[in-house]
C-alpha positions in Angstrom: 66.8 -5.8 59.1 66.2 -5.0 55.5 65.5 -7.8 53.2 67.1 -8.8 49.9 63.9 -10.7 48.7 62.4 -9.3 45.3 58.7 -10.0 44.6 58.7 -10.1 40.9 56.3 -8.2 38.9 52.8 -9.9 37.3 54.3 -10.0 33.8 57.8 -11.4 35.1 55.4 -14.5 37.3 53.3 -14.8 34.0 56.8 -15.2 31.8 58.4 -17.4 34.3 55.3 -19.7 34.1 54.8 -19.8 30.6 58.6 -20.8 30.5 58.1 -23.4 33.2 55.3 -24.8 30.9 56.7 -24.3 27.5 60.3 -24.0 27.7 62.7 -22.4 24.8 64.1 -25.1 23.2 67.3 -24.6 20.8 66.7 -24.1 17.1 68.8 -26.5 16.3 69.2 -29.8 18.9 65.7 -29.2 21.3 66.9 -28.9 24.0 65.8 -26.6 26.8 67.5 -23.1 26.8 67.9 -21.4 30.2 68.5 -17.9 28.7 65.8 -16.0 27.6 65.3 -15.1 23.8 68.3 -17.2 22.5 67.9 -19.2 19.6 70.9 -21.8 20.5 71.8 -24.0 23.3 75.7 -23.5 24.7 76.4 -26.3 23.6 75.2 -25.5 20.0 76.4 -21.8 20.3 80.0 -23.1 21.2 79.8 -25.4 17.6 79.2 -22.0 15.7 80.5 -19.5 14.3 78.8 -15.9 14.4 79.3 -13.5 11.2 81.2 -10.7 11.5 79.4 -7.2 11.6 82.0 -5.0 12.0 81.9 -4.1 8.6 78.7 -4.6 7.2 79.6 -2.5 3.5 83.2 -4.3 3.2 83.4 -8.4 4.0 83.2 -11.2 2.8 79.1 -11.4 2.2 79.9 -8.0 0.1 82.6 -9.5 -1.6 80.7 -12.1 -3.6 78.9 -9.4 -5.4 81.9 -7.0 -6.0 81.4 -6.3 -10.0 77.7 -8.3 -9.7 75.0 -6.2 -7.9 75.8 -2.7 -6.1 74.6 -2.8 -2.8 74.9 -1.0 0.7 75.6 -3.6 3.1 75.5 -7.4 2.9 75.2 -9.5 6.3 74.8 -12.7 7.5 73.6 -14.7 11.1 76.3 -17.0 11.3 78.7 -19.0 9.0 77.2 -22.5 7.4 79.1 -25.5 7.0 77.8 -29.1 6.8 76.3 -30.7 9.6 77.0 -27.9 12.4 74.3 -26.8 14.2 73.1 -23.9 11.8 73.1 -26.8 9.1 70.6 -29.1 11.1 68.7 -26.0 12.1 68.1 -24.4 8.4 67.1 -28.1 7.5 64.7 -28.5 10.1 63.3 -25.3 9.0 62.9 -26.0 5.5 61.9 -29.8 5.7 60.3 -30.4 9.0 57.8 -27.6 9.3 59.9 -25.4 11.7 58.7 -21.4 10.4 59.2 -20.7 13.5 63.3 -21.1 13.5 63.3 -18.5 11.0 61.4 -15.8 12.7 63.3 -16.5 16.2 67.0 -16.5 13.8 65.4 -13.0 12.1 65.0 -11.4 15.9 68.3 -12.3 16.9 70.3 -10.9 14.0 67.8 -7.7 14.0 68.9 -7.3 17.9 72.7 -7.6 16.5 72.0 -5.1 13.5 70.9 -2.2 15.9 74.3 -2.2 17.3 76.2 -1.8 14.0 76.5 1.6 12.5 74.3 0.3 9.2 71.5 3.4 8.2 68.6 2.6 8.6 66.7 0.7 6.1 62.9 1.6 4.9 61.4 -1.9 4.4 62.2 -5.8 3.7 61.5 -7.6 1.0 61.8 -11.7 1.2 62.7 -13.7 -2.0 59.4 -15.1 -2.9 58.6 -18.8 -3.5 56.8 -20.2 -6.4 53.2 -19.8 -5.6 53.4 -23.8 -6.3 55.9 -24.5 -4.0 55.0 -22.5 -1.5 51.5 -24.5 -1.3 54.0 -27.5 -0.9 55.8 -26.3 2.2 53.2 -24.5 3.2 54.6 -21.3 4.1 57.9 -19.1 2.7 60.8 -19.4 5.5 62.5 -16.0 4.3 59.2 -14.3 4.8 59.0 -15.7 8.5 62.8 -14.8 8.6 61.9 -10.9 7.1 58.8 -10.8 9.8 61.5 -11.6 12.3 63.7 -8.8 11.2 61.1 -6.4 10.8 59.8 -7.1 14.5 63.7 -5.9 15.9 64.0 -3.7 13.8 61.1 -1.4 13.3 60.8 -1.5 10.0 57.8 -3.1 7.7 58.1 -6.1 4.9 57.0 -5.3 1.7 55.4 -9.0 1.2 54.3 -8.6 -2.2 56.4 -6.1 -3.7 58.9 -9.3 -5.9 57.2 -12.4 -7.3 58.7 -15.8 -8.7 56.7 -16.2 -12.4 58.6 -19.3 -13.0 58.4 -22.6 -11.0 62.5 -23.4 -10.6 63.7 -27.0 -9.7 65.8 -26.9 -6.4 68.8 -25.2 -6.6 70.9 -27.5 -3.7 72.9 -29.9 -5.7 73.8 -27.8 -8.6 76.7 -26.2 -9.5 77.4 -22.3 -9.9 76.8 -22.0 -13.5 73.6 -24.3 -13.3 72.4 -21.7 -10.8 73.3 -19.1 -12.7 70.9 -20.4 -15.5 68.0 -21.5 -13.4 66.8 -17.8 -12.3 67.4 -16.0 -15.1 64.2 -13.7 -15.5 62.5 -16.0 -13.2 61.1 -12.5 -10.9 59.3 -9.3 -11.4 58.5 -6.1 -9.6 54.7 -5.8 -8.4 54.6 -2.6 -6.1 57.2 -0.2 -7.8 55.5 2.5 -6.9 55.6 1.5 -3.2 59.4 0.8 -3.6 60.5 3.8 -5.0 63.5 5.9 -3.3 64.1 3.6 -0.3 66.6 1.9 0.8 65.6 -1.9 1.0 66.9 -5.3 2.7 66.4 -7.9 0.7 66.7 -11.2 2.8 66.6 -14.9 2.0 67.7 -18.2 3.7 71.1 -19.2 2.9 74.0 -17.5 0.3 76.1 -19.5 -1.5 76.9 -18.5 -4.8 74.3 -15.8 -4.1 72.3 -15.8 -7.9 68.9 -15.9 -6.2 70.0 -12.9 -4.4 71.5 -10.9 -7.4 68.8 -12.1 -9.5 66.1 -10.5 -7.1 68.5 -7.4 -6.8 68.7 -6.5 -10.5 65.0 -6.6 -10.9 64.6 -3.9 -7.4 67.3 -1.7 -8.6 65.8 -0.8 -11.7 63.0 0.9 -9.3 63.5 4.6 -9.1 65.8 6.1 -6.8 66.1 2.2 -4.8 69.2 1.0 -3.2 69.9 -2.0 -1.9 71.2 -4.3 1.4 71.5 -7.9 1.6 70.8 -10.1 4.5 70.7 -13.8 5.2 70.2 -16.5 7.8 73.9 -17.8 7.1 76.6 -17.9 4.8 77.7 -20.8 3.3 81.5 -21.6 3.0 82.6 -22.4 -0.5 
């Protein structure tokens, strides 16, 4: 009689353990997900919407910066809207101490990014916080989300290569104009010698208006031979 019983391997007990002692909890509501490496409960997951990467050079995340910032590709996680769980998720990570969300929501859209038919990119570069108000929060979440990229990926994050030389006041409440004005020549290359002829992701949290992000861009592109790709956590409606 042959038996269907499979003894699981040492690392599969040890996983199973550590699970059984420190469950994955969803990013957004904390509660305890039974699949392994997902960032949202099915509850959550069934409250949002994923973005499309079909077309990672023509949509909607490219179109905001038709006529702004030539770039490759621009992509996204998952669509933002107020108060859904990608909302209360992004706020936890920014306000409560969370790094950690934006590492696990970098793995996850790395994984998805392997499947699509974008070239491959030769390094990350976050969009850096004011030394000041990084001390604040005590880390820089798109760094944590760049890491998380770079891990699925297999690619390496240029940490240091774009600075902030001016402290900017938040940039939640104002309007698209206001934005506009608040990072002008607010970064600067360090490492263009590092940079030059690559093809670069530059990442950040969330894009709205994106002027962070085209901000960031027009200082990188006027490296040698550099071209560019956007990525984000989300995308914010408008």
């Amino acid at each position: 009689m042959t038996s269907n019983f499979i003894i699981p391997s040492p690392r599969e007990f040890c996983a199973g353990f550590i699970h059984l002692l420190y469950p994955e909890l969803c990013v957004a509501c904390d509660r305890d997900i039974p699949l392994k490496n997902a960032c949202f409960c099915l509850k959550c997951r069934q409250k949002i919407t994923p973005f499309d990467l079909s077309s990672p050079g023509d949509n909607e995340f490219t179109d905001r910066f038709w006529g702004r910032l030539p770039i490759q590709y621009g992509v996204a996680g998952f669509h933002l809207s107020r108060k859904n769980p990608i909302h209360r998720a992004i706020h936890k990570l920014k306000y409560h101490n969370k790094p950690e969300i934006a590492e696990i929501l970098g793995r996850e859209l790395g994984q998805k990014l392997k499947l699509t038919d974008i070239q491959q990119m030769d390094g990350i570069i976050p969009v850096p916080l004011h030394p000041a108000k990084e001390r604040a929060r005590g880390y820089n979440q798109s760094l944590f989300f760049a890491k998380g990229l770079a891990e699925s990926m297999q690619i390496p994050v240029y940490s240091k290569a774009l600075e902030r030389k001016k402290f900017t006041a938040t940039q939640t409440k104002k309007n698209r104009m206001e934005r506009f004005e608040n990072v002008g020549e607010v970064f600067a290359i360090r490492q263009a010698d590092l940079l030059e002829g690559k093809h670069l992701l530059l990442v950040d949290d969330v894009m709205t208006t994106g002027a962070t992000l085209e901000m960031c861009g027009q200082q990188l592109l006027q490296v040698q031979g550099a071209s560019l790709s956007l990525a984000t956590m989300a995308i914010a409606d408008l």
